[in-house]
N, C-alpha and C positions, 0 to 999 in steps of 0.2 A: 939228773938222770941222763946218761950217755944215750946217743942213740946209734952208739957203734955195738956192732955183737960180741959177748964175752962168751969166752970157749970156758968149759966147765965139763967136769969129767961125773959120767954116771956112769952107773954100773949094771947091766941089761944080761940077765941069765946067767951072772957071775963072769961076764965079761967086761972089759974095761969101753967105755969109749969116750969121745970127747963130743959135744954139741955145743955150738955159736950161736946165739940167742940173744937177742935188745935187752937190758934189764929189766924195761916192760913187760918184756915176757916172760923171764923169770920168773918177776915178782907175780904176775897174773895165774903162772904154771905153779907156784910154791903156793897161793892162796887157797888156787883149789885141790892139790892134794890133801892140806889143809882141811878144809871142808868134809874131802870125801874119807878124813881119816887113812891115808892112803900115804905110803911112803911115794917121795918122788921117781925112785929108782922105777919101783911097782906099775906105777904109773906111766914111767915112760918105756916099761918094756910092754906094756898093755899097746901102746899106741902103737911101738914099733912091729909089734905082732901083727896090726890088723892097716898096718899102710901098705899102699900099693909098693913094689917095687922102684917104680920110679920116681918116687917122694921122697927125699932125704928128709931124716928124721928130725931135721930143725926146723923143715917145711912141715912136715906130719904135728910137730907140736905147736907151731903156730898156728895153725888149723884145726885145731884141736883148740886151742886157749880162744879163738875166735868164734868156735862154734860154741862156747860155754856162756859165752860173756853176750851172745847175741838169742841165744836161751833167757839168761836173765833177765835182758829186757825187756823179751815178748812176756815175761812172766808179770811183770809190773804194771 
């Protein structure tokens, strides 16, 4: 697993764009779409809707993937 970011292109309200993300992230962002029955797209224009302005969306979904994962913990 690379710990370099791989740019990968979503599609956010029928717009193109690109996000740089770890593969860990990815994989942790693809699991819980997964989860929540939820297209990736779906999901990342949810995020991108409700982030501050000044959070780029590869910081809004690491933040997002960390705030899920530290959920499940406390859930255990």
């Amino acid at each position: 697993m690379s710990g370099r970011p791989k740019k990968r292109s979503l599609t956010l309200r029928g717009h193109r764009t690109s996000v740089s993300l770890e593969d860990a992230f990815w994989q942790e962002f693809r699991r819980i779409a997964a989860d929540k029955d939820t297209a990736i797209n779906a999901m990342a224009a949810e995020i991108d809707a409700k982030r501050e302005l000044d959070v780029g969306l590869a910081s809004a979904i690491r933040l997002f993937v960390l705030e899920d994962l530290k959920a499940k913990v406390a859930a255990e």
